[in-house]
C-alpha positions as CSV (number, residue, x, y, z in Angstrom):
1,X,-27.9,34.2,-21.0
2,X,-27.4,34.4,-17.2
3,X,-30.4,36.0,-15.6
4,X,-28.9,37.6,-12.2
5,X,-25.2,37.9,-12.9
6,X,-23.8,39.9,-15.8
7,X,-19.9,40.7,-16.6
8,X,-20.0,44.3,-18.6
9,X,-16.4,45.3,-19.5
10,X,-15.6,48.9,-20.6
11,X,-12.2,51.0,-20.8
12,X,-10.6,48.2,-19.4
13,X,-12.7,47.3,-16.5
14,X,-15.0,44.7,-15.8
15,X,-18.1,45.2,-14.0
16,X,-19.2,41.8,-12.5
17,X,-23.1,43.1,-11.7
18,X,-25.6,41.2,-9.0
19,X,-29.7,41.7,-9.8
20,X,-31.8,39.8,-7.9
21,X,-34.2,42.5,-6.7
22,X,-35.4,43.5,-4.6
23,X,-32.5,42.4,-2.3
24,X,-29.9,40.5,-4.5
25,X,-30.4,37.7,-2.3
26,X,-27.9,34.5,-3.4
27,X,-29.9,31.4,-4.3
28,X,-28.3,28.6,-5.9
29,X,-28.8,30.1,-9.6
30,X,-27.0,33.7,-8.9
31,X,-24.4,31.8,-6.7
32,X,-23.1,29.7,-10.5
33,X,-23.6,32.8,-12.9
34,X,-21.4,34.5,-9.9
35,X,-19.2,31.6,-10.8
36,X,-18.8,32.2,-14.3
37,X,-18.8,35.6,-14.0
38,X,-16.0,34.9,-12.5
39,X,-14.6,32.6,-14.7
40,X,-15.2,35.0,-17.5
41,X,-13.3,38.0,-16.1
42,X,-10.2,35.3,-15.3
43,X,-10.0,34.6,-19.1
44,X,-11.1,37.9,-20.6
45,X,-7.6,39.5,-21.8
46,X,-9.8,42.7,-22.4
47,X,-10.2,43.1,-18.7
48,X,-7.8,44.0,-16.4
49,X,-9.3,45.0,-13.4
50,X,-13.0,43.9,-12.0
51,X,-15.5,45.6,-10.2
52,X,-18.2,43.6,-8.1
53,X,-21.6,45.8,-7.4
54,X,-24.8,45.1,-6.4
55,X,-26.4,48.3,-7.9
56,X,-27.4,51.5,-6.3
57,X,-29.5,50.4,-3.6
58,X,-28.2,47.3,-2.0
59,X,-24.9,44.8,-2.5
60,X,-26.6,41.6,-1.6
61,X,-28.5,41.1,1.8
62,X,-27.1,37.3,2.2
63,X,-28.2,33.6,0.9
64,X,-31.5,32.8,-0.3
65,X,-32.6,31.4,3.6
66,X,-36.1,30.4,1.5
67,X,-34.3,27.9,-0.6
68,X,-32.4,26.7,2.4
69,X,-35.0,26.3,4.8
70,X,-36.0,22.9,4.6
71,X,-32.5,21.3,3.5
72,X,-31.6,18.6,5.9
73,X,-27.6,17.7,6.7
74,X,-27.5,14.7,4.3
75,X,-28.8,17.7,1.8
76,X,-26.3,20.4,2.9
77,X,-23.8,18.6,3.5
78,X,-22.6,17.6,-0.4
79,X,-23.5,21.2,-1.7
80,X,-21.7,23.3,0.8
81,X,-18.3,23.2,-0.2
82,X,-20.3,24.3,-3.5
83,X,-21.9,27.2,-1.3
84,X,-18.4,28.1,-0.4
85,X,-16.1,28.4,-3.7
86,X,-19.3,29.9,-5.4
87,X,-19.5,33.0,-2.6
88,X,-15.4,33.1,-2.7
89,X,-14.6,32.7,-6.4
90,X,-13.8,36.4,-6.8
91,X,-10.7,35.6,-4.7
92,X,-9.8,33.7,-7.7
93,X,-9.5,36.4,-10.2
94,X,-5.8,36.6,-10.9
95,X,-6.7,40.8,-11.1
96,X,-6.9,43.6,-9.1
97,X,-10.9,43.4,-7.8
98,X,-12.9,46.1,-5.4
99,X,-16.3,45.3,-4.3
100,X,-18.2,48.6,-4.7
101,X,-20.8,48.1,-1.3
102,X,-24.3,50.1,-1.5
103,X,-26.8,49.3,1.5
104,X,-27.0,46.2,2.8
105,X,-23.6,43.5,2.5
106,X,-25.3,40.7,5.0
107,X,-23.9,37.1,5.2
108,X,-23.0,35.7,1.9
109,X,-23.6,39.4,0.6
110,X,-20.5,40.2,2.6
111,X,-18.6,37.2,1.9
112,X,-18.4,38.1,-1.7
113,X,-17.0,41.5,-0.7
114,X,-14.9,39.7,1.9
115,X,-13.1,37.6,-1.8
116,X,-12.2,41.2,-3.2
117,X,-9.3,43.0,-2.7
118,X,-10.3,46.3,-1.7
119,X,-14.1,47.3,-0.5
120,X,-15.4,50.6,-1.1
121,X,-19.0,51.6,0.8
122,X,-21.3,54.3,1.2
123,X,-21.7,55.8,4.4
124,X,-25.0,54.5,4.9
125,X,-23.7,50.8,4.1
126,X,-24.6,48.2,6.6
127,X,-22.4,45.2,7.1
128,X,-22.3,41.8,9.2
129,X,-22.4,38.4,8.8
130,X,-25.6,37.3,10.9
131,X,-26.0,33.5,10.3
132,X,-25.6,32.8,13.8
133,X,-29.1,34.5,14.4
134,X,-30.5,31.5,12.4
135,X,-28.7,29.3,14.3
136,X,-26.0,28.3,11.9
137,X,-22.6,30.1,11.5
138,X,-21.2,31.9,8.2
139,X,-20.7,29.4,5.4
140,X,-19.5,30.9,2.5
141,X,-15.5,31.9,4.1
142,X,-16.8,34.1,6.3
143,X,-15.2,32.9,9.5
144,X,-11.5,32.4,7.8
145,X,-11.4,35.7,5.7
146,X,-13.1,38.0,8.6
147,X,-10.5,36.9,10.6
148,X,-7.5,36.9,8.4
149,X,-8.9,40.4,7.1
150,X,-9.9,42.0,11.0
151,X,-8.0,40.0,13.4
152,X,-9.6,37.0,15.1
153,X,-10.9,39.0,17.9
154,X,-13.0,41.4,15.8
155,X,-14.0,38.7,13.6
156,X,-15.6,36.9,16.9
157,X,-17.4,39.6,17.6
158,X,-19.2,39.9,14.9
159,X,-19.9,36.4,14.0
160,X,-20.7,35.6,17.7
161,X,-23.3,38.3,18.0
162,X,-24.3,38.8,14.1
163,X,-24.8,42.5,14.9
164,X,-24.9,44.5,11.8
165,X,-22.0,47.1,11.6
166,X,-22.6,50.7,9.8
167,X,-19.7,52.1,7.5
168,X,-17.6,54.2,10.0
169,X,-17.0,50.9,12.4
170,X,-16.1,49.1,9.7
171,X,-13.8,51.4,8.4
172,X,-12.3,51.6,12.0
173,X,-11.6,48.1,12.3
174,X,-10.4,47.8,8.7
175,X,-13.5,46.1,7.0
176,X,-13.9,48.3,4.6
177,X,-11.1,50.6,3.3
178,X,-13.0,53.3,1.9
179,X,-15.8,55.0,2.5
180,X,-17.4,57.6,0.4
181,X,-21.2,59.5,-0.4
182,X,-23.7,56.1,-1.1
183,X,-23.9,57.6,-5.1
184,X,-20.1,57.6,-5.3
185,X,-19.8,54.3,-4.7
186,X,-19.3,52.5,-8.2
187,X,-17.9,56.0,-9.5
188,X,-14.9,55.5,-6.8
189,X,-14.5,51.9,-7.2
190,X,-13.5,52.5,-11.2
191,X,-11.3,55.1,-10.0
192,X,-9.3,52.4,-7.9
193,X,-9.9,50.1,-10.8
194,X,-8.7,51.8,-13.4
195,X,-5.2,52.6,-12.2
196,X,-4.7,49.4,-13.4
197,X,-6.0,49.4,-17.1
198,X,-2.4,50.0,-18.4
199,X,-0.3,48.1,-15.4
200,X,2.0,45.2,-16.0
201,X,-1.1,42.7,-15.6
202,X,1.4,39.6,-15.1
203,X,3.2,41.5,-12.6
204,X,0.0,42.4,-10.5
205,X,-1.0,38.6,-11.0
206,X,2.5,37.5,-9.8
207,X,2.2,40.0,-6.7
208,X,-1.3,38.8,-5.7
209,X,-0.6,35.0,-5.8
210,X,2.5,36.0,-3.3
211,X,0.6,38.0,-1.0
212,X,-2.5,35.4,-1.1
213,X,-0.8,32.7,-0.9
214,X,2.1,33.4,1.4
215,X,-0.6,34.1,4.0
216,X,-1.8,30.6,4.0
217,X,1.7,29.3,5.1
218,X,4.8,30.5,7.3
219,X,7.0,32.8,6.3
220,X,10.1,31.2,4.6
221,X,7.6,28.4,2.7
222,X,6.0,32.5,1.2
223,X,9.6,34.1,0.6
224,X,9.9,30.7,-1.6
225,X,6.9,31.6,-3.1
226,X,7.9,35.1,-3.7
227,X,11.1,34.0,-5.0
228,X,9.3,31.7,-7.2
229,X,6.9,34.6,-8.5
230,X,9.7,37.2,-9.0
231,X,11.8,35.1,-11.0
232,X,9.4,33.8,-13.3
233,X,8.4,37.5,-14.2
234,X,12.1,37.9,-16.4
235,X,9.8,35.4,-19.2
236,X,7.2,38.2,-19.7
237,X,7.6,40.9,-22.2
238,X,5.9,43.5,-19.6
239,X,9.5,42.9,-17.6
240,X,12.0,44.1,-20.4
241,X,9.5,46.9,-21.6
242,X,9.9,48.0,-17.7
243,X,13.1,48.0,-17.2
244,X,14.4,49.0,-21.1
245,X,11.7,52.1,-20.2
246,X,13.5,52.9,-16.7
247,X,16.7,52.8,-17.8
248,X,15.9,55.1,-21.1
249,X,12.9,56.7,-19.5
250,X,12.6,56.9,-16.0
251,X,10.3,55.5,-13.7
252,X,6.2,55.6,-14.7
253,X,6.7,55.8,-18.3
254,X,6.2,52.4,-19.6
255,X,3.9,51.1,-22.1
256,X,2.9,47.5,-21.2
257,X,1.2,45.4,-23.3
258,X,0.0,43.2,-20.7
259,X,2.3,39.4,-22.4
């Protein structure tokens, strides 16, 4: 049984919940039940969409600085690409994922956020990625998807100072993309999430390798990838149920099964 990380599906959703208290913070035992959280969700053909949520009060104020205080480089050094796909392994889930942000989303706490698709905060949320006050920078993706996500010039900003931003900035500068009361949080999160309880999940798979992907490279290497993706859609069941259903139906009638 995992002791700071659970996965709770319901209704199609799957809730992928941090509880450290008092502050969620991400020592080396959350960061691996993170990481079959993870894992789980990927493989669960109950769940279609996932939710990542710290609880009420906080999201996760960053890594564990406790247990990393006394590591030396020949101790970090073999761990931290561990550090890294541990905080980033929600950008592996093949489904549509939102990270629902209360309070505090600090360092690691935001690089988890940073692996979701969509981030929904209250307005009282507080972001940033801070490392460089302890005189190390972010290690968990924070550099590469702050700056894919905001632009590298935002992105310095905030990794060169370690300010913390509050909701309305990051909302400006496209951190965030929603922002809603602090008790609304999860509640608006499974409203986003469960648009796509019934979707074509191969489809929504196929269209988030493209986009993910295709960002990595130039642009003919992603139209070849796109190309790739599109075609190998006509093998799923969820493509002739769509189109049979258009051409008899309409659009927005179809009843996928998900194959």
């Amino acid at each position: 049984m995992a002791e700071f990380v659970t996965l709770e599906v319901s209704d199609g959703i799957g809730t992928i919940r941090l509880a450290r208290p008092p502050m969620n913070a991400l020592n080396r035992q959350l960061q691996e039940e993170l990481r079959a959280a993870a894992r789980e969700a990927t493989v669960n053909a109950d769940v279609k969409a996932v939710i990542v949520y710290g609880g009420e009060k906080v999201f996760a104020a960053g890594a564990d600085i406790k247990e990393m205080a006394e590591m030396s480089f020949a101790e970090m050094s073999p761990v931290a690409g561990d550090l890294q796909s541990a905080l980033g392994c929600i950008s592996e889930i093949p489904k549509p994922t939102v990270a629902a942000i209360t309070g505090y989303a600090l360092g690691g706490g935001l690089e988890i956020a940073l692996g979701a698709d969509r981030r929904i905060a209250g307005d009282n949320a507080k972001v940033g990625v801070p490392e460089v006050l302890l005189g190390v920078i972010p290690g968990g993706g924070g550099t590469q998807r702050l700056a894919r996500l905001i632009g590298p010039s935002k992105a310095k900003d905030l990794v060169f100072t370690g300010r913390f931003v509050g909701a309305e900035e990051a909302l400006a500068i496209g951190l965030i993309d929603e922002m809603v009361a602090p008790d609304e949080v999860y509640n608006a999160a499974r409203k986003w999430a469960s648009q796509f309880v019934g979707a074509a999940s191969r489809a929504l798979a196929a269209a988030k390798a493209s986009i993910d992907q295709g960002l990595d490279t130039d642009l003919n290497t992603g139209l070849k990838i796109e190309a790739q993706q599109f075609a190998q859609l006509f093998a799923t069941e969820d493509r002739t149920i769509g189109m049979e259903s258009f051409v008899a139906n309409g659009p927005g009638k179809a009843q996928f099964t998900g194959k």
